[in-house]
C-alpha positions in Angstrom: 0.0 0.0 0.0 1.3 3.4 -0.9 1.0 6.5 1.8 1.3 9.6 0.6 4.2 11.7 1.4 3.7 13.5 4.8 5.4 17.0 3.1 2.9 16.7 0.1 -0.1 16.7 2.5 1.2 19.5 4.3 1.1 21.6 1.4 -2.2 20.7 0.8 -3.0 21.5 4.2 -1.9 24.9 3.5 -3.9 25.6 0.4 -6.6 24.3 0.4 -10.0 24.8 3.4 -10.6 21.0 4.1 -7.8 19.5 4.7 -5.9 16.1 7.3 -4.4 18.6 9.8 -1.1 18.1 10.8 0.8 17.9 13.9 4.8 18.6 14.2 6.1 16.4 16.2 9.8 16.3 14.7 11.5 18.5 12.3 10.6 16.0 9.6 8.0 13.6 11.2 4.4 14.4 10.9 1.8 12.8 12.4 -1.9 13.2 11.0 -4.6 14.5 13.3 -7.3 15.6 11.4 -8.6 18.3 13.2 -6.4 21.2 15.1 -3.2 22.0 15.5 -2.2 24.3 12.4 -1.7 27.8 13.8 -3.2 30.7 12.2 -2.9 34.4 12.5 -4.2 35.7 15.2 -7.9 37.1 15.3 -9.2 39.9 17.1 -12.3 39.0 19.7 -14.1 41.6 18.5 -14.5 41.4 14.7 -17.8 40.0 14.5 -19.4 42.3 16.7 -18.2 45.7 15.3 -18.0 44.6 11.4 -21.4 46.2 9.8 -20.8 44.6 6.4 -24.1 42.0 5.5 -23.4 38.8 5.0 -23.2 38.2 0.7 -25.6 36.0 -0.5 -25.3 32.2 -1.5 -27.8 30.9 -4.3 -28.2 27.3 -4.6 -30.2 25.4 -7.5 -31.3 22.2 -8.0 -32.5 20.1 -11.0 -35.0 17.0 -9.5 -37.8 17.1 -12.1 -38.9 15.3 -15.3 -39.6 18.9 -16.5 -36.5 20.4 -14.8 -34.3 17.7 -16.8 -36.4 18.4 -20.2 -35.1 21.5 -20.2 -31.3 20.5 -20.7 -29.9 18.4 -23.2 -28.8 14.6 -23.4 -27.3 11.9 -25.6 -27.6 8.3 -24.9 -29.9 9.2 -22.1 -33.8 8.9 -21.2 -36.1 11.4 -19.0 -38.3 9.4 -16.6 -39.8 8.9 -13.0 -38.0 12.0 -11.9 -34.7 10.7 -13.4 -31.8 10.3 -15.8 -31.0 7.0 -16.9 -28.8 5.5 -19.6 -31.2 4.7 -22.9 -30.6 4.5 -26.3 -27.7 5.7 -28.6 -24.9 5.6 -25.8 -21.2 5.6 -26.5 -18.9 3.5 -25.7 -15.1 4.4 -24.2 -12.1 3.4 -22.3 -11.0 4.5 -19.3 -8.3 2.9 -16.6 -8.0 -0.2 -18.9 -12.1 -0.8 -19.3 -14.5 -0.4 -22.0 -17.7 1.4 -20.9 -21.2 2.1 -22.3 -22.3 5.9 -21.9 -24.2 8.4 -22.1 -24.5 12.3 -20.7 -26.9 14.8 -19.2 -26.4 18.9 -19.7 -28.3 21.5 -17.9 -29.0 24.5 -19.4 -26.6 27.4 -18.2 -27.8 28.9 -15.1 -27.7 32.5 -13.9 -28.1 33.3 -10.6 -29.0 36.7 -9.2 -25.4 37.5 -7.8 -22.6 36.9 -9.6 -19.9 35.0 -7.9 -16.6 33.1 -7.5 -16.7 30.0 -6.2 -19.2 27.4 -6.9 -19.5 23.7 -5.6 -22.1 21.3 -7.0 -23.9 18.3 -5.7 -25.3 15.1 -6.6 -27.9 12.3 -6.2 -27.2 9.1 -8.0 -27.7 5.4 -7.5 -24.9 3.5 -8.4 -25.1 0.0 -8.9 -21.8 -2.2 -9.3 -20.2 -1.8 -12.7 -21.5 1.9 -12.8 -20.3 5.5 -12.4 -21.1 8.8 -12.8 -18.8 12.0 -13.8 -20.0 15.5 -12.8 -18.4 18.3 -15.0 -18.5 22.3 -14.5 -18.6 25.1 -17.0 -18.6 28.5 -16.1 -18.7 31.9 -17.5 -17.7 35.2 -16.1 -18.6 38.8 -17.0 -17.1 40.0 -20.2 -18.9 36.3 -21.5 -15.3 33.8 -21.6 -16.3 30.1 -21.1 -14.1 28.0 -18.9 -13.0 24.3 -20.8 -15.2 21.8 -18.7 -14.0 21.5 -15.5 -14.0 17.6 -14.1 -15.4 17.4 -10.4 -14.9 13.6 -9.6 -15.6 10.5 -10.8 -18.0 9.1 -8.2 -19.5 5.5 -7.0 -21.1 4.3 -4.3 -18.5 1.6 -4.0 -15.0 1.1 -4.9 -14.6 -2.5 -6.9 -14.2 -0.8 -10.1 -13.6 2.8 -10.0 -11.8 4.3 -7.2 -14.0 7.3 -6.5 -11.6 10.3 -7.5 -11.1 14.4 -7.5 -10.0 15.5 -10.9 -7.0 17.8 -10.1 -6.9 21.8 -10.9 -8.0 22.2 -14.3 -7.5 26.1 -14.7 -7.6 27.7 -17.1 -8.2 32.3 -17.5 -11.9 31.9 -16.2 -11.6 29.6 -13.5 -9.6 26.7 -11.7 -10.6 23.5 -9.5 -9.7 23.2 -5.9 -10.6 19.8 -5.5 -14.8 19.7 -5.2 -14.8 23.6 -5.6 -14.7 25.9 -9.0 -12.9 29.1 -8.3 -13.0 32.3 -10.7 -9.3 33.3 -11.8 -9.9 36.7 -13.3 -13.2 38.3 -13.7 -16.3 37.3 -11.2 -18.2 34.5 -12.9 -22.2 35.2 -14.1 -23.6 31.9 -14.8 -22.8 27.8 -15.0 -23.6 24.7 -16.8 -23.4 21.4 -15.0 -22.8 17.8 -17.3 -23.4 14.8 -15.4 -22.2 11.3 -17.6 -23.5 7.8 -16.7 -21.0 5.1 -17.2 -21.6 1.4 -16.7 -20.0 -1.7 -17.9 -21.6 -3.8 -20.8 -24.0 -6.0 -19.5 -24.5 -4.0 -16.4 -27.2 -1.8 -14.6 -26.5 2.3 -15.4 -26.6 4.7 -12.7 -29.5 6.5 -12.2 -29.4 10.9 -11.3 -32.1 12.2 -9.5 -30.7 15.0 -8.6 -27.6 17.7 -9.5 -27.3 21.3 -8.5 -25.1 23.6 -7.5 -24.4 26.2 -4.8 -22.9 29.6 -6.1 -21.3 32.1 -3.9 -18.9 34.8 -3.2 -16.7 35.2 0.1 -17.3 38.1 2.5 -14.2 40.3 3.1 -15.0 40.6 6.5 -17.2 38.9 8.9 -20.8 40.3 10.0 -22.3 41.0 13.1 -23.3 38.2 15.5 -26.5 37.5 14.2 -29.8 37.0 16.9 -31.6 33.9 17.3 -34.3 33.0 15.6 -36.0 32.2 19.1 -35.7 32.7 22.4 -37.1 28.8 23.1 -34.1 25.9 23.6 -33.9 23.0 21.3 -31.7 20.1 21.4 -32.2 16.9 18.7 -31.3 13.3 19.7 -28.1 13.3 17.3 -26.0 10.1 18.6 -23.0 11.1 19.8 -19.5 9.4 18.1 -15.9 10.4 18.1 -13.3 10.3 15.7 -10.9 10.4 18.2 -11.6 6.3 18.9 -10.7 5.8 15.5 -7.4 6.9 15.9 -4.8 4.6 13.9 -7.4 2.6 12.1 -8.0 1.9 8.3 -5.1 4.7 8.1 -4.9 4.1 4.1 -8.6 6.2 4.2 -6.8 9.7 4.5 -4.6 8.9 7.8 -6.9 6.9 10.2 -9.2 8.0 12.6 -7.8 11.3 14.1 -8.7 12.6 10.4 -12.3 11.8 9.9 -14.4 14.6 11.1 -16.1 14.3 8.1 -17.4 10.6 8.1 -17.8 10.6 11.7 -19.8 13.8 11.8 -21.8 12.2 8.6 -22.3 8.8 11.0 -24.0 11.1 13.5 -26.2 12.5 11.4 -27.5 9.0 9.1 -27.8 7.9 12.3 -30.3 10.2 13.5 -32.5 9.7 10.8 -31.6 6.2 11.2 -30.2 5.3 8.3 -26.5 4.2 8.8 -25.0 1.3 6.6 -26.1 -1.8 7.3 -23.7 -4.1 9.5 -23.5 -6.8 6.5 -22.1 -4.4 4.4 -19.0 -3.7 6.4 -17.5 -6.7 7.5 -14.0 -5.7 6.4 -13.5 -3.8 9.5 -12.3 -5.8 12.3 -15.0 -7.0 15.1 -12.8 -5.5 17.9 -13.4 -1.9 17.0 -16.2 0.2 18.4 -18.8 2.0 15.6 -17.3 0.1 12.9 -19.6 2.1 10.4 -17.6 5.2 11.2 -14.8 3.0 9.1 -17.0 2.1 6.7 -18.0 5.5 6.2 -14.8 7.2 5.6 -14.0 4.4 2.7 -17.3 5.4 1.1 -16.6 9.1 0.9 -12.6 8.8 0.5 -11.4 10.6 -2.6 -8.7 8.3 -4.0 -6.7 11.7 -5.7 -7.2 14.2 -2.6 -6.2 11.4 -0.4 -8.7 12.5 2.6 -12.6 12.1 3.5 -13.9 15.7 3.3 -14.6 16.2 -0.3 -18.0 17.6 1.0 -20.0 16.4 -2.3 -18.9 13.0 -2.2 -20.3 13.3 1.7 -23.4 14.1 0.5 -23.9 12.2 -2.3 -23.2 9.2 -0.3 -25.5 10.7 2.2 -28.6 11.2 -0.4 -28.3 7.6 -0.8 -29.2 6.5 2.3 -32.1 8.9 3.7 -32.7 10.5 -0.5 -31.9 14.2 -0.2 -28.4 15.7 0.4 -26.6 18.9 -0.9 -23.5 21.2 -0.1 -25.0 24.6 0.5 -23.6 28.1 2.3 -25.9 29.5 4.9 -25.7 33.6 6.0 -25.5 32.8 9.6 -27.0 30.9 12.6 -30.1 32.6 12.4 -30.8 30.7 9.3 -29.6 27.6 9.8 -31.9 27.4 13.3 -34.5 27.0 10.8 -33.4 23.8 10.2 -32.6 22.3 12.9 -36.2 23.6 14.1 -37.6 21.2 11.0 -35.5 18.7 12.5 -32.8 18.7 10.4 -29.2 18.7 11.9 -26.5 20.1 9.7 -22.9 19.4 9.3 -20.9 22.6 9.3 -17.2 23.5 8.2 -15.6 25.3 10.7 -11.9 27.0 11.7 -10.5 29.1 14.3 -6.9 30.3 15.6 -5.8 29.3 19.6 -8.5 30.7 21.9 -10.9 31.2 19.0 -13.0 28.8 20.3 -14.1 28.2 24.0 -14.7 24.8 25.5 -13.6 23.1 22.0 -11.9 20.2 22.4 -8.7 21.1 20.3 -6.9 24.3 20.4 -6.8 25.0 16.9 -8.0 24.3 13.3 -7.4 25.4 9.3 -10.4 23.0 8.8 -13.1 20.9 11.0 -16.3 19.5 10.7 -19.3 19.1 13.3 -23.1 19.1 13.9 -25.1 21.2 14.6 -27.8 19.4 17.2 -29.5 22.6 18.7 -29.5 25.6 20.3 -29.9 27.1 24.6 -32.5 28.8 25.3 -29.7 32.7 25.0 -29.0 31.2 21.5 -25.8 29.3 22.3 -25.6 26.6 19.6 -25.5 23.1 20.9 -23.1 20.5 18.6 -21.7 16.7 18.5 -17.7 17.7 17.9 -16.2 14.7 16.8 -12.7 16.1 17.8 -13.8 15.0 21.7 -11.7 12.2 22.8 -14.7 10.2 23.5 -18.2 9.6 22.5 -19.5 11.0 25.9 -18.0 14.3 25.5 -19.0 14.7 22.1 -21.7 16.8 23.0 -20.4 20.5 23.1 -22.2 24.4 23.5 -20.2 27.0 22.7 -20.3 30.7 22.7 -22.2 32.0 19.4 -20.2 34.7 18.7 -17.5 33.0 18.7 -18.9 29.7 16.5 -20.5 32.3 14.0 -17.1 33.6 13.2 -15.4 29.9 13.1 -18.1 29.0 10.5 -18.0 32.1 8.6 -14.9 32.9 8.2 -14.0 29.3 7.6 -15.8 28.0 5.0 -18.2 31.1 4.0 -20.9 29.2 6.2 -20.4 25.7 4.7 -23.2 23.1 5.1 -24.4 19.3 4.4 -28.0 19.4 4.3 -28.9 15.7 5.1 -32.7 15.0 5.4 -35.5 12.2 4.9 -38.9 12.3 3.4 -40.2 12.5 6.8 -37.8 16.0 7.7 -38.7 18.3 4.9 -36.8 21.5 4.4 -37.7 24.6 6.0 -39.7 27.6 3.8 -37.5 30.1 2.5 -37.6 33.6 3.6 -38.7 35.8 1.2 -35.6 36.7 -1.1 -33.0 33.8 0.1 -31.8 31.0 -2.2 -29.9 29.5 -0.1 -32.0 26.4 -0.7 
């Protein structure tokens, strides 16, 4: 088995928002911990309170219709029951020593009110073995410039055949890939076309989409005032509690082991609220001796084979929308409106990262990139969380000061969400004017 070169991950580290965090603990020996220990600059305690600059405005879309797919175009595809399947006049083409049957799916470009620079996109497939889908990006920007097609990953539910993979940066003078992200290079960007292709084996089942969107934003050059709860009435959701921290030195060839899978373990927590975690048949691989062996199971089924970690947030959600139906990667303006779902009943998984003292009570000192749920809210606002970063599963459970968690999230990830519900959890109503979902 090949490990990636410790040096090579920390330069990742560096550049890039979700990364294995890494701990110094010789001049050359590194020793992955997933979740804090990169020091940042030093923030000053009262940014968010004195900044008077609103929060800029996320817009996330979604195709899920027969009539929403009519309206882009296809080849070697059919439009039915909600869905995208392989039909007649598919292609056929190599790739990694295998001969494929395909066909694609293209949406018409989409313009969304704001323009922007940075747009990540999401996905709901079924994948059955032999089968595959590939999401690509086009932007534009202002002066009208059209990116080449920008590869987003190569994704399966399993990992038999293809080894579920980031594309690299692609850039190009309209924009560039960072891993599951599109980033403008030059001019802000005005609209977007998504292409998803279905790839199966001869023989074999296709995939099946049901669902691809996008969320579009733009990152705030300064962070916004705390924002005021939504109400004044506490509100905790029976999220089971797990930590990554147990994990530590296991299945290490998934992005380190353990001590790096905020993402899977926070994703765990939240499939197992709406109880829908894998089923214990399907992960017999991981030894009997180990507590929540799911957790495992999880980080192999949202590992990205070229970024070498588990946080590629739309292969978390994609996997997620498999097991409860509806998942997407969105950016949320504050607390205030993400207490509307968690009110429905809906518990998000949010990006956050903060210097030394940046954040009270947490359970490591620092962070360039962490992820955690949100579970609910005391009764002065305080959100309530499950931070997988505790050392053990009965400390998971965490409040911390909003001021201070506003600004982690914010100025982490631009207020970075999974949005992970059932049939039986439907999403909140908008607020008049917000796209944010």
């Amino acid at each position: 088995m090949r490990f990636p070169d410790p040096r090579a991950r920390l330069a990742r580290a560096i550049s890039h928002p979700r990364v294995v965090v890494l701990l110094v603990t010789t001049a050359l020996v590194l020793v992955p911990l997933g979740v804090a220990v990169h020091r940042l600059a030093p923030q000053p305690a009262d940014t968010a309170r004195l900044t008077a600059t609103a929060p800029v405005p996320s817009s996330f879309a979604a195709t899920t219709s027969d009539a929403d797919f009519a309206r882009g175009t296809r080849t070697g595809t059919a439009i039915g029951s909600g869905a995208v399947r392989l039909g007649n006049g598919t292609a056929t083409r190599t790739w990694a020593g295998r001969t494929y049957e395909y066909g694609s799916w293209s949406s018409a470009w989409t313009t969304p009110a704001r323009t922007f620079t940075r747009l990540v996109p999401s996905w709901t497939a079924t994948t059955p073995p032999g089968s595959w889908v590939q999401v690509l990006v086009q932007v534009r920007d202002g002066a009208g410039k059209v990116s080449t097609a920008k590869d987003l990953g190569r994704w399966s539910t399993g990992d038999a055949i293809l080894k579920r993979s980031s594309a690299g940066s692609q850039s190009d003078k309209v924009a560039r890939v960072a891993t599951d992200t599109v980033v403008a290079t030059g001019r802000a960007l005005s609209s977007y076309r998504l292409t998803v292709r279905l790839m199966r084996t001869p023989g074999r089942s296709g995939p099946v989409l049901t669902a691809v969107g996008a969320v579009t934003s733009t990152p705030a050059t300064s962070v916004p005032p705390t924002s005021l709860p939504l109400r004044r009435t506490a509100i905790s959701l029976a999220v089971p509690r797990y930590s990554q921290m147990t994990h530590r030195g296991q299945a290490p060839q998934y992005g380190g082991g353990g001590e790096a899978w905020c993402s899977p373990t926070s994703l765990a927590m939240v499939l197992g609220y709406f109880k829908r975690l894998p089923a214990a048949s399907t992960y017999t691989w991981v030894p009997r001796r180990y507590a929540d062996r799911f957790v495992n199971h999880l980080a192999r089924l949202t590992y990205d084979h070229a970024y070498e970690g588990t946080g590629n947030w739309p292969f978390n959600t994609a996997y997620a929308a498999t097991r409860t139906g509806n998942a997407f990667v969105t950016r949320l303006a504050n607390l205030r409106m993400a207490e509307r779902f968690v009110r429905a009943g809906i518990p998000l998984t949010l990006s956050i990262r903060f210097a030394r003292g940046g954040l009270a009570g947490a359970p490591i000192s620092s962070t360039p990139g962490h992820l955690l749920v949100l579970t609910g809210f005391t009764a002065a606002g305080n959100p309530i969380v499950n931070d997988p970063a505790a050392p053990t599963n009965a400390s998971v459970r965490r409040t911390y000061d909003r001021a201070q968690f506003e600004r982690a999230w914010l100025r982490g990830s631009d207020g970075m969400a999974y949005v992970v519900h059932d049939a039986a959890h439907p999403l909140p109503t908008r607020p008049r004017g917000v796209r944010n979902w």
